[in-house]
N, C-alpha and C positions, 0 to 999 in steps of 0.2 A: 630309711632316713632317720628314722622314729629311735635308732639303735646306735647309728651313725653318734645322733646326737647325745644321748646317754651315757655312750664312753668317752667321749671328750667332755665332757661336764665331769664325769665321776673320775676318769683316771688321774693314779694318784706318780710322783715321781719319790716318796719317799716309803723305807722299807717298810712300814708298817701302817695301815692309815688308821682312822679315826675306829676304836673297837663300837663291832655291831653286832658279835656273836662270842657267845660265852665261851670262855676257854674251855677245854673236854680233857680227861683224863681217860687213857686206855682202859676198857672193862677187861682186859686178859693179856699178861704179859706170858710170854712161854719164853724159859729157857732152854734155846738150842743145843745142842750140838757141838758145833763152832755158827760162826756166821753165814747168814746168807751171800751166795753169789750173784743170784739172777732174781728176776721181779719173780715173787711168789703167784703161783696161780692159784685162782680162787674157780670153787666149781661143785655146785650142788653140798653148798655150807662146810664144805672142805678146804684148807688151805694145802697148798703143796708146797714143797720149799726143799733147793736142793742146798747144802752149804759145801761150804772151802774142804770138808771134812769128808768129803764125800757120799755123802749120806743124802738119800731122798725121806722127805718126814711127810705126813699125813697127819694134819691138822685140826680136832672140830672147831670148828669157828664160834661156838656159841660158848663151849667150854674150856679149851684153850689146851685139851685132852692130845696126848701122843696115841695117835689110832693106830700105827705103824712106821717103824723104821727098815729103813733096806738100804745097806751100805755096796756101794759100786766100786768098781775097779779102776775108776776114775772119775774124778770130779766132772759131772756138766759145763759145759762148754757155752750153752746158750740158754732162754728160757723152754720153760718145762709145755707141752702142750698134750692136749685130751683127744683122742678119736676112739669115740664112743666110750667102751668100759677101760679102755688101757690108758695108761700114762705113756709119753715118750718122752725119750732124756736122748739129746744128741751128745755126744758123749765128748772129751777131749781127745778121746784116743782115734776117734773114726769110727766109733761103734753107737751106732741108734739102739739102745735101749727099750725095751718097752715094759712097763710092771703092772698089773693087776690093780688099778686104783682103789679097789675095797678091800682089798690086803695088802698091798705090797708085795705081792710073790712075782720075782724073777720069770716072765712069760714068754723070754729071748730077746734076742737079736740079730743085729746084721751088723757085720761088718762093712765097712763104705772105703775103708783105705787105712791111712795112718795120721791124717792129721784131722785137726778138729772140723765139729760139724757144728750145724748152725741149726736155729728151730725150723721145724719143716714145717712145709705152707700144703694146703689140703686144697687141689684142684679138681673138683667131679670124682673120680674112681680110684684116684694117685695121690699120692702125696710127691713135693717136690722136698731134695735137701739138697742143701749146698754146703760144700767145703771149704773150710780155709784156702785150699792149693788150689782153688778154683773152677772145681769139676761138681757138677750139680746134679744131681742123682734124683733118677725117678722112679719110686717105689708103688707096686700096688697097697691101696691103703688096705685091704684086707690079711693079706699075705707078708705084706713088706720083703716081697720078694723083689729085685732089682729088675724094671723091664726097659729101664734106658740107662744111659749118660750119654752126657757131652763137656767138655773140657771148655767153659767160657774165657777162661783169661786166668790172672794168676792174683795173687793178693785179695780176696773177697774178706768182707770185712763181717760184722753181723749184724749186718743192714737186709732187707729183702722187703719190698712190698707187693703186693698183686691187684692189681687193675685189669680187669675183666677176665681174658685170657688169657694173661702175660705175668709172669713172673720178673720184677725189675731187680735186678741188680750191680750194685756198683767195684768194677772191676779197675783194677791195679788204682785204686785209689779217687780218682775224679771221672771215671767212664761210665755210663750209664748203661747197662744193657738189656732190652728187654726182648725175653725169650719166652715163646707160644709153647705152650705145655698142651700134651702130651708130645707134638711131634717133635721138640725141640730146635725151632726154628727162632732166627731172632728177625725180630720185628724190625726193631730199631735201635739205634746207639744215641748218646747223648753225652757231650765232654762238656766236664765244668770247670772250673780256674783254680781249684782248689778240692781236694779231698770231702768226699763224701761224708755226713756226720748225720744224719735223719733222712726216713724215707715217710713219707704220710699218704699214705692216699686217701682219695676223696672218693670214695665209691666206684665206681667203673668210667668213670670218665674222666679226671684229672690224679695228678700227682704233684705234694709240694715237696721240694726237696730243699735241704739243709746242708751249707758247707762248713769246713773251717776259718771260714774268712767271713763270716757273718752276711753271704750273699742268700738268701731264698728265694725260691723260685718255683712258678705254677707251671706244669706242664700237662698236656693233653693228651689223653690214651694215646695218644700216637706220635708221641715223644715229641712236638710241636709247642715251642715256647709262647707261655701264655701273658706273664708278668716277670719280671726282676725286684728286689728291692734289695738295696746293702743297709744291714742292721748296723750293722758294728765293726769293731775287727775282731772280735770274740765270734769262736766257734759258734754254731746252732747245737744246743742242749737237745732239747726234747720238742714236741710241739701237739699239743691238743687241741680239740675244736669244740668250741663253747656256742653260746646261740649266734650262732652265722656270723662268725670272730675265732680265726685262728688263733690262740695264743702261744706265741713262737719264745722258748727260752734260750737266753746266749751265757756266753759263760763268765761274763762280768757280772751277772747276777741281775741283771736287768730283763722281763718278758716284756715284749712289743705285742701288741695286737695290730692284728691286719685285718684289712677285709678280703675273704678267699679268692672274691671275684676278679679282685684288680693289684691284690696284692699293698692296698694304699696301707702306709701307717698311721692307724688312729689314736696311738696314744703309747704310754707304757708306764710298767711299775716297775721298783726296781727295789729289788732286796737283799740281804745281806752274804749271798750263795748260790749256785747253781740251782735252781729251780728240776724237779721232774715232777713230771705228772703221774696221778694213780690212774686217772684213765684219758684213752686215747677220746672220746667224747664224752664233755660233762654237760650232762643233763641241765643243773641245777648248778652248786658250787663246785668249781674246780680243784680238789683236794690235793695237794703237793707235798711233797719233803724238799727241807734246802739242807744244802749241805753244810750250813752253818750249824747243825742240830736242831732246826725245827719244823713244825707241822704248819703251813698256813691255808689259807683258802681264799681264792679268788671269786670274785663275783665274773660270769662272765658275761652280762650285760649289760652294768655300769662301771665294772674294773676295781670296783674296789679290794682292798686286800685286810687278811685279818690271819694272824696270827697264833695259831689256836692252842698249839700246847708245845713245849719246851721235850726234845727226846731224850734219854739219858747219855744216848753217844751218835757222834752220826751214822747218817744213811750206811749202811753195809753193801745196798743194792736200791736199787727204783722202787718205790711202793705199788699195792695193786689197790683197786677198788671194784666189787660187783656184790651185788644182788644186796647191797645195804651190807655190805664189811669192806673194813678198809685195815690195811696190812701192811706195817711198818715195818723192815728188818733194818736191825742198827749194829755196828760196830761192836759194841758188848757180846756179841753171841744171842743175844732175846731178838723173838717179835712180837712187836705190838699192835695186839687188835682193839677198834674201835666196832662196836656195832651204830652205824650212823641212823636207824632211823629214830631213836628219840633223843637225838640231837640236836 
């Protein structure tokens, strides 16, 4: 209730609200490559970053240092993800990649087909990928040698979330399917009125999903409709969870906050550009890029918003946020790091 009432006192409807926090300048700009493509992953004061140029970079985050470069055969298709010491890069081609995170050396790969692949999801002993053309591959995570597939549908987009046992995803555009890994069974289907745009889950027990038509919706492991609410007629952006407050972004530029339980709207802010979040749960302040060219921050228990530094070009891709570094890649080719804890 105590929270309830907090964001509708504090949320604000215009793009900037009353400044509460000093504006910040990046402590390390690195020039790229070319641009980034996908959210950079951060990981043990490393940034990874794959760009348009095809090239995987190795980051230090504290000095803004090129650790290593390794140029592929084709540009990344999706974001970048770590099991154990290896990188993997799904590739565009059909090829999962994997390089040596403390070098960069080329460690192999596998071939999955011909069209693009998607980041793969780590279930117990496997890893899951899915493909553009709709075929979802299950790899041992050790080997990355293929010990299944199944052809789920056609059109997969690079969307995928995992709720409990189940791997969710949305085929030929509004179907929702969820498929039990290893045996590749599907659980359950779920059709929505519109194409598929966010998947979020909420731990092993729910799922909020996000369309093009501004509908959100909470569902339960077991594909079983929990809440609806229509935002807008703008797509659903992105969506992160702040203290027990969804903050759901559309693409007029306006985040609603809900409450997860019921799905209610308690308010909203509304800013100058698509809103993304650097992380899927914030702690504390909610760090964003809009695609206007700027950096802001949301409060995510009174709603307040604050606008923190001006970028030199926009977003290139989504920013990331961990372990206190947060990592902007923008249009120009550069990324900009912030180390946030004496912020």
């Amino acid at each position: 209730m105590l929270l309830t009432i907090l964001l509708v006192l504090g949320l604000v409807a215009t793009p900037v609200a009353t400044p509460v926090l000093p504006a910040i300048q990046p402590d390390t700009t690195v020039v790229l490559s070319s641009s980034a493509i996908v959210r950079p992953l951060i990981a043990d004061g490393v940034i990874y970053i794959a760009t348009e140029s095809r090239d995987i970079l190795a980051i230090d985050s504290d000095t803004g240092a090129t650790l290593w470069t390794t140029p592929l055969q084709t540009a990344a298709s999706d974001e970048l993800m770590m099991v154990g010491t290896s990188l993997l890069i799904p590739g565009g081609d059909g090829t999962l990649y994997r390089l040596d995170a403390s070098t960069g050396s080329l460690e192999g790969g596998v071939v999955l087909g011909s069209e693009a692949l998607q980041t793969p999801v780590i279930m117990e002993t496997v890893i899951a990928v899915p493909a553009v053309d709709g075929t979802l591959h299950v790899l041992d995570s050790v080997t990355l040698e293929q010990v299944n597939a199944m052809v789920v549908g056609s059109n997969l987009t690079n969307r995928r979330a995992q709720v409990g046992e189940s791997l969710i995803l949305p085929v030929g555009g509004n179907t929702l399917i969820a498929v039990s890994i290893p045996d590749l069974s599907v659980r359950w289907t779920y059709v929505l009125p519109s194409d598929v745009t966010v998947l979020y889950p909420l731990g092993d027990e729910a799922l909020i999903v996000g369309d093009g038509q501004g509908l959100v919706s909470g569902l339960d492991a077991d594909g079983t409709l929990l809440w609806q609410q229509i935002m807008s007629a703008y797509a659903v952006e992105d969506i992160a969870l702040g203290q027990g407050v969804l903050l759901v972004s559309l693409g007029g530029g306006t985040t609603a906050f809900l409450d997860p339980e019921n799905g209610q709207n308690i308010g909203n802010a509304v800013f100058p550009g698509r809103v993304r979040f650097a992380e899927q749960v914030c702690t504390e302040l909610c760090n964003a890029s809009v695609s206007d060219g700027s950096l802001t921050a949301i409060d995510p228990v009174t709603g307040r918003t604050q606008m923190r530094a001006v970028l030199p070009a926009t977003p290139s891709a989504p920013p990331a946020q961990h372990d206190g570094v947060l990592a902007v890649p923008v249009a120009n080719g550069s990324l900009l790091i912030w180390k946030l804890a004496g912020n």
